[in-house]
PDB file of N, CA, C and O in Angstrom:
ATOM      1  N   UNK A   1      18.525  -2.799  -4.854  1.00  0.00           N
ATOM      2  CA  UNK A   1      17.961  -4.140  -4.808  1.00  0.00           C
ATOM      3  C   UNK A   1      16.506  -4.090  -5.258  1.00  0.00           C
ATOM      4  O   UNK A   1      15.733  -3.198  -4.907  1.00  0.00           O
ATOM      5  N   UNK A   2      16.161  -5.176  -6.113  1.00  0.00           N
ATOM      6  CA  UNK A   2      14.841  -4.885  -6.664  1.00  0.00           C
ATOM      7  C   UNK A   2      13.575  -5.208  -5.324  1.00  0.00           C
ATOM      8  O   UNK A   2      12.685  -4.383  -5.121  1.00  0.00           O
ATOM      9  N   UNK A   3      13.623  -5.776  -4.966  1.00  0.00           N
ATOM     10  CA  UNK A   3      13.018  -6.182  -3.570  1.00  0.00           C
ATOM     11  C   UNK A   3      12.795  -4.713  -2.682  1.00  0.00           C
ATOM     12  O   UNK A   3      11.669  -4.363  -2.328  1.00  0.00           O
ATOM     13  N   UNK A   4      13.840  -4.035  -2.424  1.00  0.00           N
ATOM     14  CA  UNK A   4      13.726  -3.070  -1.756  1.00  0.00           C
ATOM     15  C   UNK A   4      13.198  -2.134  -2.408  1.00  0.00           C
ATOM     16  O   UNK A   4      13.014  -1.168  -1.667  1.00  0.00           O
ATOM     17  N   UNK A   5      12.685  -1.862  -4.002  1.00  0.00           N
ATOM     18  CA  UNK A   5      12.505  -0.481  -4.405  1.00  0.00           C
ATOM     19  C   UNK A   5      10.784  -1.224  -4.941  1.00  0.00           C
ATOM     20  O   UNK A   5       9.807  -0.521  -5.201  1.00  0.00           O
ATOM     21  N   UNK A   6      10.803  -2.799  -4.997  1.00  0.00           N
ATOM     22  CA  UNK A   6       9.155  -3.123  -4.546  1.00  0.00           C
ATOM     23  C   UNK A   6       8.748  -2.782  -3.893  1.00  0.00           C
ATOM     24  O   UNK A   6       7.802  -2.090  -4.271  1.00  0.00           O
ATOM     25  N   UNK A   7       8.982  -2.854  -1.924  1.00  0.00           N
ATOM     26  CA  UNK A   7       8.642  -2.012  -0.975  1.00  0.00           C
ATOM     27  C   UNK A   7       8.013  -0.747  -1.433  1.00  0.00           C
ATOM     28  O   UNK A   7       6.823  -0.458  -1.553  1.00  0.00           O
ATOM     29  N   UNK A   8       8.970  -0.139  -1.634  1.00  0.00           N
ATOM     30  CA  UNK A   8       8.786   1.927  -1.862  1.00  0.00           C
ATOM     31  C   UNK A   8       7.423   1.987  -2.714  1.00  0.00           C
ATOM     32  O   UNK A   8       6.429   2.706  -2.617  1.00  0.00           O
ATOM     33  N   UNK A   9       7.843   0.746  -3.753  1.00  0.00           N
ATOM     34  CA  UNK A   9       6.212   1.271  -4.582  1.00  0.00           C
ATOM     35  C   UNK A   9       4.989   0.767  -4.065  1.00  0.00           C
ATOM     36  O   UNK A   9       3.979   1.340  -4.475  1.00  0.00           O
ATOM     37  N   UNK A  10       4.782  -0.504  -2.975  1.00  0.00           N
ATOM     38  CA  UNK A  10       3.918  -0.289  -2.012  1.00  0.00           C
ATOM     39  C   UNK A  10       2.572   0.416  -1.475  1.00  0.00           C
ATOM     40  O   UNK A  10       1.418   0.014  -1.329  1.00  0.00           O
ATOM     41  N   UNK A  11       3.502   2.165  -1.149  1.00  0.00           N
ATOM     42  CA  UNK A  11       3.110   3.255  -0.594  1.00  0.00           C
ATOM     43  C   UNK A  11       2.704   4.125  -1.258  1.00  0.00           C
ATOM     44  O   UNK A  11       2.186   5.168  -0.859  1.00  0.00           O
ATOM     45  N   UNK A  12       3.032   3.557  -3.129  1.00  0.00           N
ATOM     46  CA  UNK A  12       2.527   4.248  -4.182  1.00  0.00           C
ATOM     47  C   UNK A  12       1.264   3.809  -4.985  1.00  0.00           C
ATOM     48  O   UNK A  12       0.612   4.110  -5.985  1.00  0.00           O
ATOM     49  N   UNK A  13       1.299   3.084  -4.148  1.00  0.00           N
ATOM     50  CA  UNK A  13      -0.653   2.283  -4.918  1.00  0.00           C
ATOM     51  C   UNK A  13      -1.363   2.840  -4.807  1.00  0.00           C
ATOM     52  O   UNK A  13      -2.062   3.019  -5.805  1.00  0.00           O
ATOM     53  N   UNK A  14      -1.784   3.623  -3.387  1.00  0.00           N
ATOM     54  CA  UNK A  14      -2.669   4.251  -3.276  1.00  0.00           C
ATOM     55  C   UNK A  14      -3.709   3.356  -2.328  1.00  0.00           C
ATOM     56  O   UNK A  14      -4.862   3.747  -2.146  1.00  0.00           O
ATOM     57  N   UNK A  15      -3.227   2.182  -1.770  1.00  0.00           N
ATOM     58  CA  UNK A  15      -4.273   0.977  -1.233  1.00  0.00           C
ATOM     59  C   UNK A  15      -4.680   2.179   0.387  1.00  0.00           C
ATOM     60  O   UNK A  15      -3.860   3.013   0.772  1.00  0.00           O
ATOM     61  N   UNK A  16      -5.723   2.017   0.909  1.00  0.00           N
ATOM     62  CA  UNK A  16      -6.084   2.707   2.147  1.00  0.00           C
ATOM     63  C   UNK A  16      -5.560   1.834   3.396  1.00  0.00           C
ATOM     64  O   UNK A  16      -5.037   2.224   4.440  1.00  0.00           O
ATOM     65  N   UNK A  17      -5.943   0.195   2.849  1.00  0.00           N
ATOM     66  CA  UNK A  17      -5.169  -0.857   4.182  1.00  0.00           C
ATOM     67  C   UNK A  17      -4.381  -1.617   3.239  1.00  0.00           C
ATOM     68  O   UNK A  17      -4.409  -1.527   2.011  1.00  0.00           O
ATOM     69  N   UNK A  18      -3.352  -2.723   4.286  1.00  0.00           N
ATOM     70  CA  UNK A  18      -3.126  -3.294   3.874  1.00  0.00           C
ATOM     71  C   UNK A  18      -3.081  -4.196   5.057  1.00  0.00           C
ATOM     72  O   UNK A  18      -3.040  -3.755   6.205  1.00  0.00           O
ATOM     73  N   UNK A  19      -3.093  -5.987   4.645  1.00  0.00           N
ATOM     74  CA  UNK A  19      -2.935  -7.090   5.364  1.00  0.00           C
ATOM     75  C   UNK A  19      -1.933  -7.881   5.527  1.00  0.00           C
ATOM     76  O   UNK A  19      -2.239  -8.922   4.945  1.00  0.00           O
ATOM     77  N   UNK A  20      -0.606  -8.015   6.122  1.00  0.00           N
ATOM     78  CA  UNK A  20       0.240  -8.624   6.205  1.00  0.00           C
ATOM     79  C   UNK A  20       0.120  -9.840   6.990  1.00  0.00           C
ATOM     80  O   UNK A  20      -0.422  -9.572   8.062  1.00  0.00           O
ATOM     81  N   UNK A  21       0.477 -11.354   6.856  1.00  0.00           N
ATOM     82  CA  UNK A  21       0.370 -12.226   7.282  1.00  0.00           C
ATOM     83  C   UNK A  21       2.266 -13.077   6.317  1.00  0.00           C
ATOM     84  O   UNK A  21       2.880 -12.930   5.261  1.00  0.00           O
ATOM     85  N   UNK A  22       2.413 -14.066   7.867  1.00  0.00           N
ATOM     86  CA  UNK A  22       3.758 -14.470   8.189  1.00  0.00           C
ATOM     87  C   UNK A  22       3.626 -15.760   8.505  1.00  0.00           C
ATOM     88  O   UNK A  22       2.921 -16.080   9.462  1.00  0.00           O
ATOM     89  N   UNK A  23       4.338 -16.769   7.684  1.00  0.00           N
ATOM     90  CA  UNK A  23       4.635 -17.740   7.179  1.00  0.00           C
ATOM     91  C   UNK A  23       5.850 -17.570   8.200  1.00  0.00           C
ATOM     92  O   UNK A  23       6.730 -16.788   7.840  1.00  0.00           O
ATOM     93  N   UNK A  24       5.995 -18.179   9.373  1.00  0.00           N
ATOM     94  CA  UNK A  24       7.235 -18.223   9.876  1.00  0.00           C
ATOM     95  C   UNK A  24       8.266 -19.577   9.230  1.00  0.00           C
ATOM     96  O   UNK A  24       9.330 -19.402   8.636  1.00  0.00           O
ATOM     97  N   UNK A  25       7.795 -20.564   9.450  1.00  0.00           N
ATOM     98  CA  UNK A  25       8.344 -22.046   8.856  1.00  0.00           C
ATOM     99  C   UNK A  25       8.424 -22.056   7.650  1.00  0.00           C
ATOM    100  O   UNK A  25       9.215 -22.959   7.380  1.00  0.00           O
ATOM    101  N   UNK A  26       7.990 -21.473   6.525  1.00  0.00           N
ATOM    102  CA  UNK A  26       8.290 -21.137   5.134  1.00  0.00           C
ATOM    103  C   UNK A  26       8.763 -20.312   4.965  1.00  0.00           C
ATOM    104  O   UNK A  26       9.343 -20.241   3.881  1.00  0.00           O
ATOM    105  N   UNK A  27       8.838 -19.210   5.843  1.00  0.00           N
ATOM    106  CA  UNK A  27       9.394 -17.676   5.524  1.00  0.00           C
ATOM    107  C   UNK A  27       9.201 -16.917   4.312  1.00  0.00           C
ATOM    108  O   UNK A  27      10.090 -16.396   3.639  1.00  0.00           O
ATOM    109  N   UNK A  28       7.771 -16.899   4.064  1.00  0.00           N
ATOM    110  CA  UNK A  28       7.219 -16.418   3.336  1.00  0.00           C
ATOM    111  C   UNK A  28       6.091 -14.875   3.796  1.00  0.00           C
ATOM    112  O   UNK A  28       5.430 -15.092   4.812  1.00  0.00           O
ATOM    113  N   UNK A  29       5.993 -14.272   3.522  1.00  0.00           N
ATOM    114  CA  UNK A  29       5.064 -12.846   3.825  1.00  0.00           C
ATOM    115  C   UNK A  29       4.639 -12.444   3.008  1.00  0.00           C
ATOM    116  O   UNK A  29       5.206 -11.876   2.075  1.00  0.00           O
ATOM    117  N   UNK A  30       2.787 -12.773   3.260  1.00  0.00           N
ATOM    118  CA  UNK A  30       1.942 -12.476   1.914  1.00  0.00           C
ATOM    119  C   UNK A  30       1.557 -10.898   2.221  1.00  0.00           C
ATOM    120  O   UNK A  30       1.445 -10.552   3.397  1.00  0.00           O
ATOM    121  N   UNK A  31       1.333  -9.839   1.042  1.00  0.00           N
ATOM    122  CA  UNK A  31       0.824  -8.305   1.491  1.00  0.00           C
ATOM    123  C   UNK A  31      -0.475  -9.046   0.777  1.00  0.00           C
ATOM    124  O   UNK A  31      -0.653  -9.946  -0.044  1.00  0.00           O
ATOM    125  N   UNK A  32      -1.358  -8.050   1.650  1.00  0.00           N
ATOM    126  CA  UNK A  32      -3.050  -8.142   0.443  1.00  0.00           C
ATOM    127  C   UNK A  32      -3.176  -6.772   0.448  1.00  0.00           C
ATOM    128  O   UNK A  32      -3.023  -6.134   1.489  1.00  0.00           O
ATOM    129  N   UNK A  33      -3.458  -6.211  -0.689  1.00  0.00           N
ATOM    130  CA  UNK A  33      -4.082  -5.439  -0.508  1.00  0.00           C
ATOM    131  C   UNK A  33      -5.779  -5.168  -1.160  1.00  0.00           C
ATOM    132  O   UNK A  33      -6.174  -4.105  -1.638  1.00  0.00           O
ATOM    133  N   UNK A  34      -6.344  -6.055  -1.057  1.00  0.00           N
ATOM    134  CA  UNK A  34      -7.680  -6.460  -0.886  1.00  0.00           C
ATOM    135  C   UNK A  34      -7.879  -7.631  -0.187  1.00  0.00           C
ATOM    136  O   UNK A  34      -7.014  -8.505  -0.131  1.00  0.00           O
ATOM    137  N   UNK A  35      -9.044  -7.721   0.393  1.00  0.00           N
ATOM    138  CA  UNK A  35      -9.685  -8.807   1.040  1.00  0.00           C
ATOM    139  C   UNK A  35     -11.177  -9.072   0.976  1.00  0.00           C
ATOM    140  O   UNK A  35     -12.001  -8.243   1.360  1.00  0.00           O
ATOM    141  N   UNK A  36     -11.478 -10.203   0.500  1.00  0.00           N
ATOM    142  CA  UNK A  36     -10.046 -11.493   0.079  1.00  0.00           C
ATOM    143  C   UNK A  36      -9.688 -11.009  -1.610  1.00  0.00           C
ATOM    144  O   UNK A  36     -10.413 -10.348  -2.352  1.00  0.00           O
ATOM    145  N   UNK A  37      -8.678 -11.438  -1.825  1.00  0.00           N
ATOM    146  CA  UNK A  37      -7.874 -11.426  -3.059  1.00  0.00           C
ATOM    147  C   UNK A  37      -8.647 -11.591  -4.419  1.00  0.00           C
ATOM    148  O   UNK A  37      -8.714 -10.774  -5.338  1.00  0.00           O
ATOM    149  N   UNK A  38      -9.237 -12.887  -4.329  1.00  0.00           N
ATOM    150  CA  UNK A  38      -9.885 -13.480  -5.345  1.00  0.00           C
ATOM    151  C   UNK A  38      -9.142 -13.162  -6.546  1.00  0.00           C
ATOM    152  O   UNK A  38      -9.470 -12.530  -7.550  1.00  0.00           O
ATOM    153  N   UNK A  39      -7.794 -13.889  -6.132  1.00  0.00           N
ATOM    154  CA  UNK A  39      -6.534 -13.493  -7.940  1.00  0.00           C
ATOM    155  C   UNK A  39      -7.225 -14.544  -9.012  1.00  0.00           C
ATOM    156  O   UNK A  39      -7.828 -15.615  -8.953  1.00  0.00           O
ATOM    157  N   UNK A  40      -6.747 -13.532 -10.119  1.00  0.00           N
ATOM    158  CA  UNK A  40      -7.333 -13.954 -11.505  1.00  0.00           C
ATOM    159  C   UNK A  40      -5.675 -14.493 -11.898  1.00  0.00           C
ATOM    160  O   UNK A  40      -5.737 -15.403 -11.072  1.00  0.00           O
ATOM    161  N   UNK A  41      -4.851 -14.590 -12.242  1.00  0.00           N
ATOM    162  CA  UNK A  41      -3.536 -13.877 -12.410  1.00  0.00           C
ATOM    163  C   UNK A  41      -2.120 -13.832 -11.410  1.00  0.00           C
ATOM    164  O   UNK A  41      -1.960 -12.905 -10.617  1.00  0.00           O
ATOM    165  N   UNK A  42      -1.206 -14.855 -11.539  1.00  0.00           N
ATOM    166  CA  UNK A  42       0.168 -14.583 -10.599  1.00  0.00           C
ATOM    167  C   UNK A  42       1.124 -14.380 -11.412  1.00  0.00           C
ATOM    168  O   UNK A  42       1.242 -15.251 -12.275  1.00  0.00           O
ATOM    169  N   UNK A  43       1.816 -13.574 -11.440  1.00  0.00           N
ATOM    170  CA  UNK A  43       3.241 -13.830 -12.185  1.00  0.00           C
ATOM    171  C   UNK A  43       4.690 -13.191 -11.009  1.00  0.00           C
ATOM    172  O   UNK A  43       4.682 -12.158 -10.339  1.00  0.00           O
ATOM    173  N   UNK A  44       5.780 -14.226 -11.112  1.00  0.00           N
ATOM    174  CA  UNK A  44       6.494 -14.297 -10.616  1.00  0.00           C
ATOM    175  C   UNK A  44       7.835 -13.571 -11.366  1.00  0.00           C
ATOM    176  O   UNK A  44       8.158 -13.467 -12.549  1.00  0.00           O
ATOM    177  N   UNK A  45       8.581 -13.029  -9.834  1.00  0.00           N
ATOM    178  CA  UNK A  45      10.016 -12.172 -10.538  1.00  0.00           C
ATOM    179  C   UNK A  45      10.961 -12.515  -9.786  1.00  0.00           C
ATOM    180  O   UNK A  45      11.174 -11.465  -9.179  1.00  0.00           O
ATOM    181  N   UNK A  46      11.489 -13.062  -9.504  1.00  0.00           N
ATOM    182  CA  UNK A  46      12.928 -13.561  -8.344  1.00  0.00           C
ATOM    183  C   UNK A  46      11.858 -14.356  -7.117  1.00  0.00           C
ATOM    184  O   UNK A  46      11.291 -15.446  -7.199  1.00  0.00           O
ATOM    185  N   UNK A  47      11.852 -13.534  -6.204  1.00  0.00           N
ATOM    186  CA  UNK A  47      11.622 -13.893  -4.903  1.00  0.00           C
ATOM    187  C   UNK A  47      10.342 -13.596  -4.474  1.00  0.00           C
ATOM    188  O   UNK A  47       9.898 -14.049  -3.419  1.00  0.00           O
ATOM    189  N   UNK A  48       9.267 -12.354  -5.730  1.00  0.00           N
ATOM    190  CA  UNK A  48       8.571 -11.777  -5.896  1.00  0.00           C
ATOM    191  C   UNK A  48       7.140 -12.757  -6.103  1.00  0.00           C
ATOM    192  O   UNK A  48       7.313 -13.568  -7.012  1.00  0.00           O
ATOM    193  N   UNK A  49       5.881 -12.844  -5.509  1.00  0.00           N
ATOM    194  CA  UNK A  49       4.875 -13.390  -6.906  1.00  0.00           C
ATOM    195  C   UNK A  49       3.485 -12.174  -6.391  1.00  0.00           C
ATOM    196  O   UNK A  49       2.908 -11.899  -5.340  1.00  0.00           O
ATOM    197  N   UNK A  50       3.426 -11.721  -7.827  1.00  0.00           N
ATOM    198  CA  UNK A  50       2.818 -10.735  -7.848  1.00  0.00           C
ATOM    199  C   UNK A  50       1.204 -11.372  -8.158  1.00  0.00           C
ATOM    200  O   UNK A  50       1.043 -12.293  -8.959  1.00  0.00           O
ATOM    201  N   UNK A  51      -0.049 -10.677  -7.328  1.00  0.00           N
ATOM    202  CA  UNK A  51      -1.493 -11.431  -7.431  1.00  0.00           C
ATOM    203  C   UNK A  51      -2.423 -10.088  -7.997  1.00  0.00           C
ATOM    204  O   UNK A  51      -2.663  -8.994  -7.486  1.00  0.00           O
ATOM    205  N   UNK A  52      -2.863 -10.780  -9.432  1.00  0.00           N
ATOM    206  CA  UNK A  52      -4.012  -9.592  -9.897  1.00  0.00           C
ATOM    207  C   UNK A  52      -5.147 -10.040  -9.735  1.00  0.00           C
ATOM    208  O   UNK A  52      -5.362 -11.009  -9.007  1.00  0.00           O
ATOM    209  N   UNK A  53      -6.098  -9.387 -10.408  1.00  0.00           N
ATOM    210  CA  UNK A  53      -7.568  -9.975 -10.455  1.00  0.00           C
ATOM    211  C   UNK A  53      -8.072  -9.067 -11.774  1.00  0.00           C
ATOM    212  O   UNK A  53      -8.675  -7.994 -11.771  1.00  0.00           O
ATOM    213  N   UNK A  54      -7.802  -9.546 -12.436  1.00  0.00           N
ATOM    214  CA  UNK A  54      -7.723  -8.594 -13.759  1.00  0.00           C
ATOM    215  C   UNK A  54      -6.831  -7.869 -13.886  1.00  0.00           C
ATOM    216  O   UNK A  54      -5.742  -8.371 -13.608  1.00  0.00           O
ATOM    217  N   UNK A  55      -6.825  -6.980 -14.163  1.00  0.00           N
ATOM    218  CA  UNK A  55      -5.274  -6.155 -13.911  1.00  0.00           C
ATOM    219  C   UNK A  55      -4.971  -5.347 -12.882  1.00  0.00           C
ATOM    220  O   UNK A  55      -3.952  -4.656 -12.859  1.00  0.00           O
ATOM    221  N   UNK A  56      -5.910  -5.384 -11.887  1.00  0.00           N
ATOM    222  CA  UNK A  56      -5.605  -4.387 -10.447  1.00  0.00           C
ATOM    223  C   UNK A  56      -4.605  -5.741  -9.918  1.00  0.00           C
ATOM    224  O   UNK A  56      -4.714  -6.939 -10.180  1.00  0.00           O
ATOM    225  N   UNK A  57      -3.544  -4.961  -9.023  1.00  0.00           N
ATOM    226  CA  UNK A  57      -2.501  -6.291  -8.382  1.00  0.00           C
ATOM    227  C   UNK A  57      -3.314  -6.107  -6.853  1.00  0.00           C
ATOM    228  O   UNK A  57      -3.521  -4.949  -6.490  1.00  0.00           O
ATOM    229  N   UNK A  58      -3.620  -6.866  -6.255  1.00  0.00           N
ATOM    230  CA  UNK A  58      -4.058  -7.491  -5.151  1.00  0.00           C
ATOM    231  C   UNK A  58      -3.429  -7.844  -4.082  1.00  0.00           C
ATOM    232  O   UNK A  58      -3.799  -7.532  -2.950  1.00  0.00           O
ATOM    233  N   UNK A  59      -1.836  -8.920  -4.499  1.00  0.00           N
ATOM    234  CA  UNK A  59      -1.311  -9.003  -3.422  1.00  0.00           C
ATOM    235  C   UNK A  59      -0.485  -9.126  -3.708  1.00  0.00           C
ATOM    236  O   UNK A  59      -0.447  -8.887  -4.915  1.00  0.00           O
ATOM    237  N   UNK A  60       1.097  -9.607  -3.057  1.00  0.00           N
ATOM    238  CA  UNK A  60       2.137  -9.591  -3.191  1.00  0.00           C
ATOM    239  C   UNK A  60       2.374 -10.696  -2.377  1.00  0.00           C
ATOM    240  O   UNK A  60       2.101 -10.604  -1.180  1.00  0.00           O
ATOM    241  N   UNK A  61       3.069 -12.239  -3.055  1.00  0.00           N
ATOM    242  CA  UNK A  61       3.983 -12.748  -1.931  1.00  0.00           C
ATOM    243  C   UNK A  61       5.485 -12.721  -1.910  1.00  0.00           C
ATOM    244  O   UNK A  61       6.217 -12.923  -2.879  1.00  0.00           O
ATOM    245  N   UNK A  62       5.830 -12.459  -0.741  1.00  0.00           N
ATOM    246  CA  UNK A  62       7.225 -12.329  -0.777  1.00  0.00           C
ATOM    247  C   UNK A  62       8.271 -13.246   0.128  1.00  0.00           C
ATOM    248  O   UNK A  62       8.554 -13.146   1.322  1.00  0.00           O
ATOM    249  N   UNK A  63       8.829 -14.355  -1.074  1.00  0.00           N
ATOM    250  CA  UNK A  63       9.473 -15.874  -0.450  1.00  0.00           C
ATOM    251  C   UNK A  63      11.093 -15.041   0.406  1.00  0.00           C
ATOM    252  O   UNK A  63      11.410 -13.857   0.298  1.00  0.00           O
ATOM    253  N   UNK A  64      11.545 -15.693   0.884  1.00  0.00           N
ATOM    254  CA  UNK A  64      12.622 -15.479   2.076  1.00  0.00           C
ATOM    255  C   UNK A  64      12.530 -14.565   2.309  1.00  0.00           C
ATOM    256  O   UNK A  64      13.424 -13.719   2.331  1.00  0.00           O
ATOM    257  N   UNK A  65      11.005 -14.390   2.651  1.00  0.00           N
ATOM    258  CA  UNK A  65      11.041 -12.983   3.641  1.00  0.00           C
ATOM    259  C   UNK A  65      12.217 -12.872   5.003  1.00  0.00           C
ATOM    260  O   UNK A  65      13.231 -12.185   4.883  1.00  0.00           O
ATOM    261  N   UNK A  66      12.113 -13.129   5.425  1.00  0.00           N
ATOM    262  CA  UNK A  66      13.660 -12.665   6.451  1.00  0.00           C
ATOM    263  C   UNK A  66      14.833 -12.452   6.249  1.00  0.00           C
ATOM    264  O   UNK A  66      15.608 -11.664   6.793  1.00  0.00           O
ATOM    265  N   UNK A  67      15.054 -13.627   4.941  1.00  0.00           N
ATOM    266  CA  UNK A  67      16.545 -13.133   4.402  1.00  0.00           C
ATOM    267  C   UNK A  67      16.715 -11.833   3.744  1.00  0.00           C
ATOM    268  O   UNK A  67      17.738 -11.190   3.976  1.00  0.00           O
ATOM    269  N   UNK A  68      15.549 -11.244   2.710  1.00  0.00           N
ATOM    270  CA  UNK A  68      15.684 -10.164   2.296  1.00  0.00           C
ATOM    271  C   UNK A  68      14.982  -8.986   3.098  1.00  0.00           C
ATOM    272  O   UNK A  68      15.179  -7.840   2.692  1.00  0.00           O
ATOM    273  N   UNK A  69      14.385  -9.137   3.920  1.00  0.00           N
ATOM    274  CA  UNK A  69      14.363  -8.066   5.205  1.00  0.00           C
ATOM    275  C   UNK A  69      15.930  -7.537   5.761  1.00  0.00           C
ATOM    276  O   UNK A  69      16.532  -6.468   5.661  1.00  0.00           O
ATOM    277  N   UNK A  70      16.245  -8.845   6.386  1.00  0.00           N
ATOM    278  CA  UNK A  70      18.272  -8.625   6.368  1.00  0.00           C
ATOM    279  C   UNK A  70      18.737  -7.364   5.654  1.00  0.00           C
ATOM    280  O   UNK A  70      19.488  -6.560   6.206  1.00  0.00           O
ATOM    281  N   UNK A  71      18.116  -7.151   3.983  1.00  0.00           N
ATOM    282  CA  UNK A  71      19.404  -6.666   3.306  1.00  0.00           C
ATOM    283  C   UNK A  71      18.445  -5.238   2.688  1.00  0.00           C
ATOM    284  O   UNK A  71      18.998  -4.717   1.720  1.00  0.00           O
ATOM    285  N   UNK A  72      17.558  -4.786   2.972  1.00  0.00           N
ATOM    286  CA  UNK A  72      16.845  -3.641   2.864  1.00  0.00           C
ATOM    287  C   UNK A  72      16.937  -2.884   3.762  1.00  0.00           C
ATOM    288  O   UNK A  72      16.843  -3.346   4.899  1.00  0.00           O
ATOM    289  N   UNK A  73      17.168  -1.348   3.562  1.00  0.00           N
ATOM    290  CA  UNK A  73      17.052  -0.293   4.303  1.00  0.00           C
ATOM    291  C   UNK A  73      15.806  -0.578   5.520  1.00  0.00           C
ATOM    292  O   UNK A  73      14.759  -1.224   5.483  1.00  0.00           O
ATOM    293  N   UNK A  74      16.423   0.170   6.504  1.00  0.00           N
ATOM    294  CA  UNK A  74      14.675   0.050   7.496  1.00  0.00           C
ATOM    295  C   UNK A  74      13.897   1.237   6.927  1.00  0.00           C
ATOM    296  O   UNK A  74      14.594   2.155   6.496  1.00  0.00           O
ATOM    297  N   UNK A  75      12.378   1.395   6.841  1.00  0.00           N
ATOM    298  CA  UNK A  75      11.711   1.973   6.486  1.00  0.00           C
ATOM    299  C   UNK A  75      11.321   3.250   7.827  1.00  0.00           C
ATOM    300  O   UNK A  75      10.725   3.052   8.885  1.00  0.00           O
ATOM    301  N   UNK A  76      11.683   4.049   7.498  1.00  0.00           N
ATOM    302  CA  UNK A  76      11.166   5.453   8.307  1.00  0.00           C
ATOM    303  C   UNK A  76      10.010   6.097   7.916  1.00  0.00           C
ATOM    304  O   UNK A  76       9.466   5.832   6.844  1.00  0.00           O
ATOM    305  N   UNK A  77       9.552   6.989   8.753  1.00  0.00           N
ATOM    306  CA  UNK A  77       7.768   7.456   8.946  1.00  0.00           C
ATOM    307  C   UNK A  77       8.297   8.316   7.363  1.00  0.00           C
ATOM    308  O   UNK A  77       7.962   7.841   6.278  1.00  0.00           O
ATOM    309  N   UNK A  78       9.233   9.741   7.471  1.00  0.00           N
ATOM    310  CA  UNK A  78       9.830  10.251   6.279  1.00  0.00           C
ATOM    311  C   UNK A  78       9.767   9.710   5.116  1.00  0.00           C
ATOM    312  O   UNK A  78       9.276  10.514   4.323  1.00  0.00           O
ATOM    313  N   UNK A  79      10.073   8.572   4.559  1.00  0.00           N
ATOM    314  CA  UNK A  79      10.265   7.370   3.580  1.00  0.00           C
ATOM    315  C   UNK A  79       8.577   7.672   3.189  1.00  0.00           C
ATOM    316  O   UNK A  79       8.410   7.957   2.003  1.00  0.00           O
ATOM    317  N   UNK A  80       7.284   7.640   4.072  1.00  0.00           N
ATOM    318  CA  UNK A  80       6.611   7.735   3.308  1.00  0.00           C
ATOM    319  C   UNK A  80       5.593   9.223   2.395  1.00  0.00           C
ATOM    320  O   UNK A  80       4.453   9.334   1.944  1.00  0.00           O
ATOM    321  N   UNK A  81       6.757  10.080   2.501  1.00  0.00           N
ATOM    322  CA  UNK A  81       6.479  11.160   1.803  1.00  0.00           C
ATOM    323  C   UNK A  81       7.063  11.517   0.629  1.00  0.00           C
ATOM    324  O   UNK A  81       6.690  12.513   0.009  1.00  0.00           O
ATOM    325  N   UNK A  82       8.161  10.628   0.167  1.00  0.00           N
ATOM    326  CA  UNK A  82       8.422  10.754  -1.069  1.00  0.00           C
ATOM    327  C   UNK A  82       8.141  10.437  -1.665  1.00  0.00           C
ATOM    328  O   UNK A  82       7.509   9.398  -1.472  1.00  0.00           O
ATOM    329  N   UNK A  83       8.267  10.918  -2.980  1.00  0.00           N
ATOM    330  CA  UNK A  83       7.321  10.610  -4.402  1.00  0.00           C
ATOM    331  C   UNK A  83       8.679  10.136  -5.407  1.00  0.00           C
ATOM    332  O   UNK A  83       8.494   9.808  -6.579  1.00  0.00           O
TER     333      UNK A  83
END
């Protein structure tokens, strides 16, 4: 699932934090990984909308977040040592 192998690359950015915030009534879940964002740049892929600021990506929103939580592997501590 493309959603789920977005996740994995995540952990491959290299970001030190990240900010998750939850849209319960929209079911939406924005990642930042800067703060604040200040996007130059969105482009969208399914369920995906990806936030740059030039070409570093910034944030990630991710629409039916719960429904596609549902259908992704759970993430284990292990999960984040692969390359």
């Amino acid at each position: 699932m493309k959603t789920g192998k977005t996740s994995a690359h995540f952990l491959k950015l290299g970001a030190k934090k990240l900010w998750l915030d939850y849209d319960e009534e929209a079911d939406v879940l924005y990642v930042s990984f800067r703060r604040p964002q200040k996007a130059t740049d969105s482009r969208m892929e399914g369920d995906l909308i990806y936030h740059y600021r030039d070409e570093e990506l910034v944030g990630v929103t991710i629409l039916h977040a719960s429904e596609i939580s549902r259908q992704i592997e759970p993430f284990t501590s292990t999960d984040a040592h692969r390359t």
